[in-house]
N, CA, C and O atoms as CSV, one atom per row, in Angstrom:
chain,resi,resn,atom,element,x,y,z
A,1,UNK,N,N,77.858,-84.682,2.792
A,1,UNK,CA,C,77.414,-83.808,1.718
A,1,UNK,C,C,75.901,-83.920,1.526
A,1,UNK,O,O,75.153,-82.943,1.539
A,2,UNK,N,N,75.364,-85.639,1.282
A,2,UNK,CA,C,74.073,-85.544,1.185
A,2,UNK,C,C,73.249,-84.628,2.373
A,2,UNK,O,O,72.443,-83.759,2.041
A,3,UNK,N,N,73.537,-84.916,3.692
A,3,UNK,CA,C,72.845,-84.413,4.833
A,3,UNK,C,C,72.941,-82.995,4.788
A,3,UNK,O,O,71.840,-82.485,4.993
A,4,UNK,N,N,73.887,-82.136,4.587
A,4,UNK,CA,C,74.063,-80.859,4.198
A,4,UNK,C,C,73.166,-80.112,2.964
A,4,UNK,O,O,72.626,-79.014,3.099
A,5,UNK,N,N,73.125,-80.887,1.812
A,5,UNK,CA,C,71.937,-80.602,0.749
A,5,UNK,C,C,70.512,-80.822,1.641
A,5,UNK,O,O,69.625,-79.971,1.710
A,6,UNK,N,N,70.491,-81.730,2.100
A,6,UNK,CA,C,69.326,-81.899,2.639
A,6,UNK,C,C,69.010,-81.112,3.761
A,6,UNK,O,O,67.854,-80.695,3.684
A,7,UNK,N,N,69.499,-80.817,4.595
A,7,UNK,CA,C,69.341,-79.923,6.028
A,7,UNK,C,C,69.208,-78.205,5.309
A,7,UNK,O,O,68.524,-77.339,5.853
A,8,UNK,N,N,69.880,-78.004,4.215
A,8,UNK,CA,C,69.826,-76.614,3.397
A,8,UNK,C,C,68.105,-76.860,2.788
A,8,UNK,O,O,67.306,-75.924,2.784
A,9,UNK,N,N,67.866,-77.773,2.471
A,9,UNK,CA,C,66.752,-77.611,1.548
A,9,UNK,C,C,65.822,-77.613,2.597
A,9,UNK,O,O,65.102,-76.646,2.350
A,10,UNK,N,N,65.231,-78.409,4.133
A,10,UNK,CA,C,64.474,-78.230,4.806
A,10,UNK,C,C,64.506,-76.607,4.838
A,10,UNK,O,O,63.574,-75.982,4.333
A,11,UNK,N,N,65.612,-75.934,5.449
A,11,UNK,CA,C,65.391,-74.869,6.123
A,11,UNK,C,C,64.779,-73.853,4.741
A,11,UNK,O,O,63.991,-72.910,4.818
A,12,UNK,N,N,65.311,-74.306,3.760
A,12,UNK,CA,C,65.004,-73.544,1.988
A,12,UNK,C,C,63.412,-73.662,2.004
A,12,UNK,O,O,62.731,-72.788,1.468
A,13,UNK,N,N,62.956,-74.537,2.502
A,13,UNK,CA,C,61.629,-75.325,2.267
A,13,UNK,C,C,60.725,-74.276,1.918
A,13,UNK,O,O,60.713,-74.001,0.718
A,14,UNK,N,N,59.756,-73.440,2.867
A,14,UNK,CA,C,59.025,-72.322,2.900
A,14,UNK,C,C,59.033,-71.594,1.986
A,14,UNK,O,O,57.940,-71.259,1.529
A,15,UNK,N,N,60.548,-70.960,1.241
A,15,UNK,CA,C,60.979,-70.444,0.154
A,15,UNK,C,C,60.825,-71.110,-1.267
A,15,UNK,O,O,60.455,-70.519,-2.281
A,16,UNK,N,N,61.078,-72.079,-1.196
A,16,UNK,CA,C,60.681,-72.254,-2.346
A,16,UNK,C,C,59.153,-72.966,-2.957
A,16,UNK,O,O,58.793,-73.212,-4.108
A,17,UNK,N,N,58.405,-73.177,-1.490
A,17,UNK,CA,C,57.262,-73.437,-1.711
A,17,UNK,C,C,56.102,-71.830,-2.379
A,17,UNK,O,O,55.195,-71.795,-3.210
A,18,UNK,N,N,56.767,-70.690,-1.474
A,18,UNK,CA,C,56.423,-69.443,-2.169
A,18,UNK,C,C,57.075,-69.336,-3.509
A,18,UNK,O,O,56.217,-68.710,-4.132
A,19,UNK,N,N,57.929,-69.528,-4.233
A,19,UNK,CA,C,58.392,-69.105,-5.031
A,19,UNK,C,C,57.826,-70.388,-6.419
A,19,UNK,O,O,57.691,-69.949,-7.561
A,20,UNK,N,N,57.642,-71.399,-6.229
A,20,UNK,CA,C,56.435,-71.963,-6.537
A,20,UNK,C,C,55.307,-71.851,-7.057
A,20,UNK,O,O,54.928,-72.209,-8.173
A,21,UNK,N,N,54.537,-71.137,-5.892
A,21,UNK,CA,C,52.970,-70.951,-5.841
A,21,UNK,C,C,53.282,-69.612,-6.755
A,21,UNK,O,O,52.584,-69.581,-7.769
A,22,UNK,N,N,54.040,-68.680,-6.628
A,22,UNK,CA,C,54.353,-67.230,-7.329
A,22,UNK,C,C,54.453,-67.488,-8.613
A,22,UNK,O,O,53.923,-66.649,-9.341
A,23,UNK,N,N,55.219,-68.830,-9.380
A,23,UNK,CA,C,55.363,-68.747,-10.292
A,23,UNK,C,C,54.204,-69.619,-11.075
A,23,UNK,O,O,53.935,-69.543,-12.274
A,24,UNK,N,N,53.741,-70.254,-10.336
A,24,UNK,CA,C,52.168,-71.243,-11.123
A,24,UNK,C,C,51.553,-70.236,-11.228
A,24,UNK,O,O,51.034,-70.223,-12.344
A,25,UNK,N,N,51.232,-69.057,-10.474
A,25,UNK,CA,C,50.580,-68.085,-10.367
A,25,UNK,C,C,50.547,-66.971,-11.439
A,25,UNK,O,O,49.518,-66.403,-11.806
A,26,UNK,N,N,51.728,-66.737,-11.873
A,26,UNK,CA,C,51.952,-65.838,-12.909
A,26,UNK,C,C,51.490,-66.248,-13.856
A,26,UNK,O,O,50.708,-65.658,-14.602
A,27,UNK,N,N,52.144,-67.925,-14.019
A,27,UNK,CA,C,51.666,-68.581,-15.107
A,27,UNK,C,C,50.418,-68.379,-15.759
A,27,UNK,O,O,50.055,-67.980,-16.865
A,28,UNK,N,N,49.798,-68.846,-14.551
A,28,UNK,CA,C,47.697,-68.355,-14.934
A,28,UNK,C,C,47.485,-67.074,-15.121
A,28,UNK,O,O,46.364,-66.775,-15.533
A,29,UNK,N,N,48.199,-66.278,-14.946
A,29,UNK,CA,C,48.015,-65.026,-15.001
A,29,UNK,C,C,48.493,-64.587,-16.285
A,29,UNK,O,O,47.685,-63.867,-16.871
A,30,UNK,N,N,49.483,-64.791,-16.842
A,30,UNK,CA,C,49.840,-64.321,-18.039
A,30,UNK,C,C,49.428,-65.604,-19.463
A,30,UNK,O,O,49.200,-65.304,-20.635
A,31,UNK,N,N,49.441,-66.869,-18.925
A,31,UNK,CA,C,48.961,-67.492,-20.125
A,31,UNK,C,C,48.467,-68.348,-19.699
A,31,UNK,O,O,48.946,-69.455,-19.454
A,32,UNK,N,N,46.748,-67.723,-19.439
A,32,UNK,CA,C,45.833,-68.812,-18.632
A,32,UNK,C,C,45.648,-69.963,-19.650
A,32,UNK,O,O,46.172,-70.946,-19.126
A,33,UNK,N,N,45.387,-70.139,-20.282
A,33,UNK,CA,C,44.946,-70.909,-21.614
A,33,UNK,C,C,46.203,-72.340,-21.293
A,33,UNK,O,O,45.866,-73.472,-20.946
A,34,UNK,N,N,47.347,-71.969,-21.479
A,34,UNK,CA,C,48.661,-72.902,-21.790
A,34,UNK,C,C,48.582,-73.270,-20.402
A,34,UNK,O,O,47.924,-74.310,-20.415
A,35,UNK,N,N,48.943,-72.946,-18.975
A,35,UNK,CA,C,48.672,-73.156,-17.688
A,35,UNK,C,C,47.973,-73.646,-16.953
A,35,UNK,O,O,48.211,-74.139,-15.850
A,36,UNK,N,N,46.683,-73.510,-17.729
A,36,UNK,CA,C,45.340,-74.467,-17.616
A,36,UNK,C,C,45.249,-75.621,-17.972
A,36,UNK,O,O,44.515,-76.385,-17.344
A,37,UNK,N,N,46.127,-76.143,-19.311
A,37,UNK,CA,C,45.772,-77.203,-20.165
A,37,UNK,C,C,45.176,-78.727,-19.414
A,37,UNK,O,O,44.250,-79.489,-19.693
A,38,UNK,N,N,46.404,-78.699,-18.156
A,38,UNK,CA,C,46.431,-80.038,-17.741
A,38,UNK,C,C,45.440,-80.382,-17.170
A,38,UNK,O,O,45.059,-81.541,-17.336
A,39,UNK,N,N,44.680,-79.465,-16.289
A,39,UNK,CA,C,43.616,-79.423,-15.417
A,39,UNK,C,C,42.005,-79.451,-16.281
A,39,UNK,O,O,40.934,-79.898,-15.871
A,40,UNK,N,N,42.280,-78.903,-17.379
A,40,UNK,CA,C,40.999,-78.518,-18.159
A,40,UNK,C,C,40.860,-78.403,-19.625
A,40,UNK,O,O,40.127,-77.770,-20.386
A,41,UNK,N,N,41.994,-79.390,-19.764
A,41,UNK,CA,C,41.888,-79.784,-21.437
A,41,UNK,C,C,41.543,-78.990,-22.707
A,41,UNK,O,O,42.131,-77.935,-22.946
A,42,UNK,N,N,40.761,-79.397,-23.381
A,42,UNK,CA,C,40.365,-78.399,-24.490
A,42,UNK,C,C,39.451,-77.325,-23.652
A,42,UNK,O,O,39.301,-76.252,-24.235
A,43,UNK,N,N,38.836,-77.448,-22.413
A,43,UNK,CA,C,38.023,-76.507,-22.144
A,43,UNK,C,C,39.010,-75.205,-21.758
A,43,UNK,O,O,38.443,-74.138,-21.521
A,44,UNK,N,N,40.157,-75.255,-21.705
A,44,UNK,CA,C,40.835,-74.322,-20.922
A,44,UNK,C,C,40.642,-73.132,-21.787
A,44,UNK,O,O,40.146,-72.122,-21.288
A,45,UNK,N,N,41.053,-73.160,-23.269
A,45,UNK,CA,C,40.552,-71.498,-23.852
A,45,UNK,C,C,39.240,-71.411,-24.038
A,45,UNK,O,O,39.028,-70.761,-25.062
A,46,UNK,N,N,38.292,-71.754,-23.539
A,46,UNK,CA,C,37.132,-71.130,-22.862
A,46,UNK,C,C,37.193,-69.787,-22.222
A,46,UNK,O,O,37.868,-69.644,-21.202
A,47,UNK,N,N,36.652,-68.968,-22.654
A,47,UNK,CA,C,36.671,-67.263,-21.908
A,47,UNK,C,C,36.878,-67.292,-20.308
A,47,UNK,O,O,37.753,-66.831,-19.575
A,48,UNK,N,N,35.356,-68.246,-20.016
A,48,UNK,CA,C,35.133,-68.268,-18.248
A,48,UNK,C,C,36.092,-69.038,-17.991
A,48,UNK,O,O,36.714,-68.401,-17.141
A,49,UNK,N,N,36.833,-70.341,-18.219
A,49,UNK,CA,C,38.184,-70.777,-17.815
A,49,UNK,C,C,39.135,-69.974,-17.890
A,49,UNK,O,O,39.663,-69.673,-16.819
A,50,UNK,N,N,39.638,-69.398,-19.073
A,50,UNK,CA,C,40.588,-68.484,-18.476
A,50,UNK,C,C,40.445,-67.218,-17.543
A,50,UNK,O,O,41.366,-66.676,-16.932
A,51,UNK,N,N,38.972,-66.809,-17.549
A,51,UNK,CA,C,39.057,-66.139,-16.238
A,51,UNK,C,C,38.969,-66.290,-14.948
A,51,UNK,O,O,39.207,-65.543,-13.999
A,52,UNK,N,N,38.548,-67.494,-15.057
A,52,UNK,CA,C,39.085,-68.584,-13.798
A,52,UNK,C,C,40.265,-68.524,-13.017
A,52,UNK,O,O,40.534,-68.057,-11.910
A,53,UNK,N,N,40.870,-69.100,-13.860
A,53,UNK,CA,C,42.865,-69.135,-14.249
A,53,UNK,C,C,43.089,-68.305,-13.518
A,53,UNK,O,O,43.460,-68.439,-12.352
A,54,UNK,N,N,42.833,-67.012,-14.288
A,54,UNK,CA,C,42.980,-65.607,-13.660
A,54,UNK,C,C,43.228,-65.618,-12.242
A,54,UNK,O,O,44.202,-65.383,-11.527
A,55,UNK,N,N,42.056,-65.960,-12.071
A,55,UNK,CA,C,41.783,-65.654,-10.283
A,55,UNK,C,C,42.627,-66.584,-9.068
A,55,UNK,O,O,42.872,-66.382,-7.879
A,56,UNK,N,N,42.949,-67.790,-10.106
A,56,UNK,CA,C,43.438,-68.361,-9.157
A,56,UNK,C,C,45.184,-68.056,-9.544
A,56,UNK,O,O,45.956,-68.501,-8.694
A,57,UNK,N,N,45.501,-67.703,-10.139
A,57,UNK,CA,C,47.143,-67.011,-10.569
A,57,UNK,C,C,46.864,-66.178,-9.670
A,57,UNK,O,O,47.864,-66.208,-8.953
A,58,UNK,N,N,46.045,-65.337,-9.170
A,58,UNK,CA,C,46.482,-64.086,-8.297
A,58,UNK,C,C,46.616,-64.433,-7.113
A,58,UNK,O,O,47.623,-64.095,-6.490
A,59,UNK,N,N,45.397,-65.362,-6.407
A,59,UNK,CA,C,45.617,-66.038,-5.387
A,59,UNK,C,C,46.937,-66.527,-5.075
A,59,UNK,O,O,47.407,-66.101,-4.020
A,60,UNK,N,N,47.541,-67.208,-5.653
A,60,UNK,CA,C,48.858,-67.978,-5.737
A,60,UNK,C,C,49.718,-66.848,-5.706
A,60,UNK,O,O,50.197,-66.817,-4.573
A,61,UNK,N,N,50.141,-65.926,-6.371
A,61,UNK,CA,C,51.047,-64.865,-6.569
A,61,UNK,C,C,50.550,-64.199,-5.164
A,61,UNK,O,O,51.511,-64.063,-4.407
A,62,UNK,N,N,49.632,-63.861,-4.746
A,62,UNK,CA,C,49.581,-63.344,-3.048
A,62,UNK,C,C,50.203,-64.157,-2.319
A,62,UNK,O,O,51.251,-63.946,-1.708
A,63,UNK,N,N,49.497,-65.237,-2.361
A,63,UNK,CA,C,50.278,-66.175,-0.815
A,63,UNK,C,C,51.912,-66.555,-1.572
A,63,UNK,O,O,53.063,-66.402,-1.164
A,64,UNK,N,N,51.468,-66.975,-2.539
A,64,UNK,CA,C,53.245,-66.967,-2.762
A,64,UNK,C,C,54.157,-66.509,-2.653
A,64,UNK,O,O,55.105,-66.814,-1.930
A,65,UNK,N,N,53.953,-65.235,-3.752
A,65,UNK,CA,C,54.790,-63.762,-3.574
A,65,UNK,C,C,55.083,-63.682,-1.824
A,65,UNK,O,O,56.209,-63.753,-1.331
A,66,UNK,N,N,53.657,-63.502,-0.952
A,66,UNK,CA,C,54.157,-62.924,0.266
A,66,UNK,C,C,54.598,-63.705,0.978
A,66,UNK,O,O,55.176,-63.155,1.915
A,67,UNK,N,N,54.640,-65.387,1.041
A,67,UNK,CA,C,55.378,-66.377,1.657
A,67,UNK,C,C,56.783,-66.216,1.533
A,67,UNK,O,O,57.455,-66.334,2.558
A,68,UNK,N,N,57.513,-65.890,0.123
A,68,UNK,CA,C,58.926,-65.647,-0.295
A,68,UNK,C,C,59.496,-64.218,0.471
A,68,UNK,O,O,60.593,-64.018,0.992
A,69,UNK,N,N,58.584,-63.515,0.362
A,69,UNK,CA,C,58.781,-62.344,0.862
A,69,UNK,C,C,58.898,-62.337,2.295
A,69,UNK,O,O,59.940,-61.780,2.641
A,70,UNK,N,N,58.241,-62.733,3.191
A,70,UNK,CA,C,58.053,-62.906,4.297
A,70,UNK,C,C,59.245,-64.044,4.980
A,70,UNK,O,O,59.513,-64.126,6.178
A,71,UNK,N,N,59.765,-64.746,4.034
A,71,UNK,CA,C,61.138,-65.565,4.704
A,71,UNK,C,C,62.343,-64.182,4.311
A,71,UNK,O,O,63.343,-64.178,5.029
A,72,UNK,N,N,62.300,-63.649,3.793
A,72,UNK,CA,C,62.947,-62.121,3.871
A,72,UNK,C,C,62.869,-61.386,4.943
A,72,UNK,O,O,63.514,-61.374,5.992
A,73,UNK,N,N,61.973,-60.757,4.534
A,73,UNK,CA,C,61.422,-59.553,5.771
A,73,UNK,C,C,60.384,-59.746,6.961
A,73,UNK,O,O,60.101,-58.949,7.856
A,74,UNK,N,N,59.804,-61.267,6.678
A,74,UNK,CA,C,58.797,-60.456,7.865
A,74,UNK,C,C,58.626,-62.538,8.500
A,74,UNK,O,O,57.628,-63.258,8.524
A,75,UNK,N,N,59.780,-62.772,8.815
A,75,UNK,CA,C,59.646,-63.536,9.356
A,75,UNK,C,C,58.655,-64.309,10.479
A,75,UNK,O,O,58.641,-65.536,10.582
A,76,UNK,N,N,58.233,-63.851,10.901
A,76,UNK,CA,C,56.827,-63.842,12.015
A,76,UNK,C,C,55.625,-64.543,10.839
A,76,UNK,O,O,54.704,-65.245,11.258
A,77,UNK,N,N,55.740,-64.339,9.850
A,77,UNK,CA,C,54.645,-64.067,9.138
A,77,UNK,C,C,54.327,-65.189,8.094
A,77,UNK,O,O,53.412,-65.205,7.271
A,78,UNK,N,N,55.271,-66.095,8.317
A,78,UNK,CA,C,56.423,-67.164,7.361
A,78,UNK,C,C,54.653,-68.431,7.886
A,78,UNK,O,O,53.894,-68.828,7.002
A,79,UNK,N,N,54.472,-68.724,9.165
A,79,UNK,CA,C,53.986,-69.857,9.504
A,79,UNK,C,C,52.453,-69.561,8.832
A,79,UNK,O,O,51.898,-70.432,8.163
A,80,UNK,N,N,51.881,-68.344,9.064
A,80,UNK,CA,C,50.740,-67.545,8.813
A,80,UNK,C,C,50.489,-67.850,7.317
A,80,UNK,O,O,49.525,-68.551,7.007
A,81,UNK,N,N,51.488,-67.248,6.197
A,81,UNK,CA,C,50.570,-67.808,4.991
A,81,UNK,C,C,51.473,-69.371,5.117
A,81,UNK,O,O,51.631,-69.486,3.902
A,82,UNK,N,N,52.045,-70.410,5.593
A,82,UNK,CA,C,52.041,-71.368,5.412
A,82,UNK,C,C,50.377,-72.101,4.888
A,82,UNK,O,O,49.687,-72.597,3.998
A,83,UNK,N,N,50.487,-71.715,6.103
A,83,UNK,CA,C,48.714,-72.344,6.729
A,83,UNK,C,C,47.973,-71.873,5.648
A,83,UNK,O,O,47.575,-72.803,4.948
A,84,UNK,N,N,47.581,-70.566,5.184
A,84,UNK,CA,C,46.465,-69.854,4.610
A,84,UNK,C,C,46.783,-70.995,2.943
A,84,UNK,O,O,45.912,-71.358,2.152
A,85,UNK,N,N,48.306,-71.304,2.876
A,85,UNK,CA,C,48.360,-72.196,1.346
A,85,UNK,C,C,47.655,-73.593,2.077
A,85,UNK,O,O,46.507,-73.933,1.789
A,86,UNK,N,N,48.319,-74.183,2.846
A,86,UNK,CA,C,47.938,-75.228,3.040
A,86,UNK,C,C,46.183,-74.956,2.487
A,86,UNK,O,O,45.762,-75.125,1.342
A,87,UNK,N,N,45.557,-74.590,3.448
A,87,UNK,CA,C,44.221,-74.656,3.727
A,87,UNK,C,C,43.520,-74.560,2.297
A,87,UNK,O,O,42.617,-75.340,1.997
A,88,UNK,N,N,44.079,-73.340,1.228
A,88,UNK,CA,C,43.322,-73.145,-0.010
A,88,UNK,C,C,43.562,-74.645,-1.166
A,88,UNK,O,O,43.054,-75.260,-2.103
A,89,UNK,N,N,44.476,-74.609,-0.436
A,89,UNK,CA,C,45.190,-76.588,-1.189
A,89,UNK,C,C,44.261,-77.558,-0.203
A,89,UNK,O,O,43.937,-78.543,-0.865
A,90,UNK,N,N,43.812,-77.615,0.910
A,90,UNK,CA,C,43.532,-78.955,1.414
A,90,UNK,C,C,41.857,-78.609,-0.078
A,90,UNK,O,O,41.620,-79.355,-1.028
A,91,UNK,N,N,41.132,-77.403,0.257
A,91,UNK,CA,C,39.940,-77.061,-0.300
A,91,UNK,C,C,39.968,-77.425,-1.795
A,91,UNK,O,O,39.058,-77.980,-2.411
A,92,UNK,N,N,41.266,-76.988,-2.323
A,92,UNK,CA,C,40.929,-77.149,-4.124
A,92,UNK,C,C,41.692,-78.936,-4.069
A,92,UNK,O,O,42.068,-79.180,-5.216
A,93,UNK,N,N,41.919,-79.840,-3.366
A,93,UNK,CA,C,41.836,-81.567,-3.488
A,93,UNK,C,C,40.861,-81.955,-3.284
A,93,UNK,O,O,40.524,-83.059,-3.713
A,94,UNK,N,N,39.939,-81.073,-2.447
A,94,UNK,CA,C,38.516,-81.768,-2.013
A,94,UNK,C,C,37.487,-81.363,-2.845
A,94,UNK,O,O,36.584,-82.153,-3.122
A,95,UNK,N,N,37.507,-80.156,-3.311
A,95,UNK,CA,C,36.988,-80.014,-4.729
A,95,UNK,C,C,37.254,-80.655,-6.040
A,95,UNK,O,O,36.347,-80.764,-6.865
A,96,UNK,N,N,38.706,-81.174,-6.318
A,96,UNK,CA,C,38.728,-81.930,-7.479
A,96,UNK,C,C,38.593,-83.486,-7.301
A,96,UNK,O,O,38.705,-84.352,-8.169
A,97,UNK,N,N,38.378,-83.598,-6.227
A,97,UNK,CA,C,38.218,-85.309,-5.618
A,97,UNK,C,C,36.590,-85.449,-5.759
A,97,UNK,O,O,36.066,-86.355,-6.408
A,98,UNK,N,N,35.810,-84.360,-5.015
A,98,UNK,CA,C,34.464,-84.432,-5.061
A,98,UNK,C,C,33.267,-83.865,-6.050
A,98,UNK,O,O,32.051,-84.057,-6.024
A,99,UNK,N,N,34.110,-83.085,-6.936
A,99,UNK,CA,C,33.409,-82.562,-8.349
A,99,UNK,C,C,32.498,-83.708,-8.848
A,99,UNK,O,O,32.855,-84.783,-8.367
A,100,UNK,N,N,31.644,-83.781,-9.502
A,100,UNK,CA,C,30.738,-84.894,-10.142
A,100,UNK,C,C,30.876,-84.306,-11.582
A,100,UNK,O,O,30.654,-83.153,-11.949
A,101,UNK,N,N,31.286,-85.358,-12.288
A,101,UNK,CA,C,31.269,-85.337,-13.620
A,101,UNK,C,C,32.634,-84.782,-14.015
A,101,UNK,O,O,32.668,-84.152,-15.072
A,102,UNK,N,N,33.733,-84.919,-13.340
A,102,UNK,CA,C,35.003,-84.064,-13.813
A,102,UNK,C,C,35.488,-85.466,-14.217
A,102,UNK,O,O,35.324,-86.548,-13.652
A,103,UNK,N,N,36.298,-85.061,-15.648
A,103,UNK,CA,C,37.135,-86.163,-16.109
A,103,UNK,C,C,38.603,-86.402,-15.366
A,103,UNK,O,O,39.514,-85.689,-14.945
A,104,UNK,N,N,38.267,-87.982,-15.462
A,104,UNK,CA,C,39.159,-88.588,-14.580
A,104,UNK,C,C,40.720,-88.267,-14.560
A,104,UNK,O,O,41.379,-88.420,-13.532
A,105,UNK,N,N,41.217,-87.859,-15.633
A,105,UNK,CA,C,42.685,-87.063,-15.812
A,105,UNK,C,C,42.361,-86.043,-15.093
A,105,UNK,O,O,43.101,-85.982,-14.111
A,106,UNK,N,N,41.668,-85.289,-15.124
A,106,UNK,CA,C,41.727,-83.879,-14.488
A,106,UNK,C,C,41.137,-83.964,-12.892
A,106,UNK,O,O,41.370,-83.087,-12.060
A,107,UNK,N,N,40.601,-84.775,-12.712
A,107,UNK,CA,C,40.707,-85.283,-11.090
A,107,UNK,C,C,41.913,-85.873,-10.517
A,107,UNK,O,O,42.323,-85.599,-9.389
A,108,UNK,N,N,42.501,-86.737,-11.369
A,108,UNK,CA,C,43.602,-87.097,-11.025
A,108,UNK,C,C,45.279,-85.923,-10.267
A,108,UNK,O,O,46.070,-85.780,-9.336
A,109,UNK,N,N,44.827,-85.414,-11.620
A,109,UNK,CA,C,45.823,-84.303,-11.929
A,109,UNK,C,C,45.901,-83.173,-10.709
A,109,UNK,O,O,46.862,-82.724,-10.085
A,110,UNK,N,N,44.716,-82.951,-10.653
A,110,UNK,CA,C,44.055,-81.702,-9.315
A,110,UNK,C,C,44.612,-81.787,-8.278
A,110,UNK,O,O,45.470,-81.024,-7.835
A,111,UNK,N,N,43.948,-83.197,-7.557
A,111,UNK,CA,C,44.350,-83.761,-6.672
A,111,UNK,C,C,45.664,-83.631,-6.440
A,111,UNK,O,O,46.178,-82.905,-5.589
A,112,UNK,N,N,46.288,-84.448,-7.323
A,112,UNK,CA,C,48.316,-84.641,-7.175
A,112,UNK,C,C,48.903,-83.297,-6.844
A,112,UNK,O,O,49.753,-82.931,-6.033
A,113,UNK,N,N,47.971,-82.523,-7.981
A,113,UNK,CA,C,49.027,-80.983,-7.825
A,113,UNK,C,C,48.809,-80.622,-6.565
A,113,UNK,O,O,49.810,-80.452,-5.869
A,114,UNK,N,N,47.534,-80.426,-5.986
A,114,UNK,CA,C,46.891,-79.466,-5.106
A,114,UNK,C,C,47.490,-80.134,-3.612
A,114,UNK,O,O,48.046,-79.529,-2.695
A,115,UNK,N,N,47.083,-81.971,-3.750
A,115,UNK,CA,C,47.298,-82.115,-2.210
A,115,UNK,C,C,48.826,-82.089,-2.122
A,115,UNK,O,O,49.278,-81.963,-0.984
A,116,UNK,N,N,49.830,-82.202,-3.285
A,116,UNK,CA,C,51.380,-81.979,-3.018
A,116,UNK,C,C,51.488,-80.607,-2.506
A,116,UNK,O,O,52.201,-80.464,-1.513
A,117,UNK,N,N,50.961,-79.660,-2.958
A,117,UNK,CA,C,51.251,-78.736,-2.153
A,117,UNK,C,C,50.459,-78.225,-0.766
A,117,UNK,O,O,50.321,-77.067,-0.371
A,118,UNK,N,N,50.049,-79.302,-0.239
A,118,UNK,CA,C,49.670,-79.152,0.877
A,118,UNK,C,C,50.791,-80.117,1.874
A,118,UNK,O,O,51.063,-79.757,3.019
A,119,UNK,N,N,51.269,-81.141,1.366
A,119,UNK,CA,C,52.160,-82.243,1.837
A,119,UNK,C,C,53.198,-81.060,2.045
A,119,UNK,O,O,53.542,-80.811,3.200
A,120,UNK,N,N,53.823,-80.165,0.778
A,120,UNK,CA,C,54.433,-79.000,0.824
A,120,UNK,C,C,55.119,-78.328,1.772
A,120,UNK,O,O,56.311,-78.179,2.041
A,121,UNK,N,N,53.698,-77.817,2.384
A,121,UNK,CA,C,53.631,-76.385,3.169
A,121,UNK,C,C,53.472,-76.989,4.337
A,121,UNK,O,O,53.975,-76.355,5.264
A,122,UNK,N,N,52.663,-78.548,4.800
A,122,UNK,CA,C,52.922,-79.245,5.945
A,122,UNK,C,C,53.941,-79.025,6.166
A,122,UNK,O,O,54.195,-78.158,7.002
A,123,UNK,N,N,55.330,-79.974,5.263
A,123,UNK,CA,C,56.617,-79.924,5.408
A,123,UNK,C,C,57.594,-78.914,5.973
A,123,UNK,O,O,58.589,-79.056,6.684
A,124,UNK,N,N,56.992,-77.817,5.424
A,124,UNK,CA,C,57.807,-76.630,5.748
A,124,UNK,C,C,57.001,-75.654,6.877
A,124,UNK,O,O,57.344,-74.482,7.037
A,125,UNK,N,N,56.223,-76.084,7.413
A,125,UNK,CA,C,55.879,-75.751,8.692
A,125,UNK,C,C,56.636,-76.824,9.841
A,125,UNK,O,O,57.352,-76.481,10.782
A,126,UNK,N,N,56.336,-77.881,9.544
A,126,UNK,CA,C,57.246,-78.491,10.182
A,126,UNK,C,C,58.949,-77.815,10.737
A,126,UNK,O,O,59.437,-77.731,11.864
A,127,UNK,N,N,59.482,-77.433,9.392
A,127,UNK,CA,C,60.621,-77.225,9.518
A,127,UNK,C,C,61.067,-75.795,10.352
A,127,UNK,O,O,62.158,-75.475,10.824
A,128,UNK,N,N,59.929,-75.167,10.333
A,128,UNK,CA,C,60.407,-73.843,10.973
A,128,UNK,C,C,60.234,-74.372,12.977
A,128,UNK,O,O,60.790,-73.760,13.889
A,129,UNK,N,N,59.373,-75.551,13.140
A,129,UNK,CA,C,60.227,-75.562,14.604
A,129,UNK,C,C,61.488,-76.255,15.066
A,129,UNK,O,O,61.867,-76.525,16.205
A,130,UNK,N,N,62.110,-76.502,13.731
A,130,UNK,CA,C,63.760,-77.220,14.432
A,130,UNK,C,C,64.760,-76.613,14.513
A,130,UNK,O,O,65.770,-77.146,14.973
């Protein structure tokens, strides 16, 4: 039973790493302020933070949205935004690792979120050659 949950969830992997990124994404998108908090504390209802937010909810809702979508319909296309998440995740750990002057919760925090979903989308690239 365990190996069966588990062998379902590798092959699930990709999917729910889009469905994920789609929904952090919305998040920033519809309530940048609350979505922000962890990353940017009281600064998050800041105007330019939440239009920040913004931008990066849409980002996420692209590769996300079309990662979920693409284990649907366009299979070919599944490894392609793997990579394109990975890569915008390896960039926003190395930005919250190398920021100067970012408080240490919110470096912390960055990091965890950002390079897990790079550990993520490793994972589930992995899984599409077995």
């Amino acid at each position: 039973m365990a190996l069966s949950f588990s062998s379902n969830f590798s092959r699930r992997l990709p999917e729910a790493v889009g469905l994920a990124r789609a929904a952090i994404g919305i998040a920033h998108m519809i309530a940048p302020t609350r979505a922000n908090e962890l990353l940017a504390g009281s600064d998050a209802a800041v105007a330019t933070t939440r239009a920040a937010a913004r931008t990066f909810g849409i980002r996420e809702i692209y590769i996300g949205g079309g990662l979920y979508a693409a284990t649907k319909y366009a299979p070919k296309a599944v490894r392609t935004l793997l990579r394109a998440g990975v890569a915008v995740d390896v960039w926003d750990t190395a930005a919250f690792a190398m920021t100067s002057h970012l408080p240490q919760k919110t470096r912390v925090a960055g990091c965890a979120i950002a390079g897990g979903f790079v550990i993520a989308g490793v994972l589930a690239e992995l899984q599409l050659d077995r």
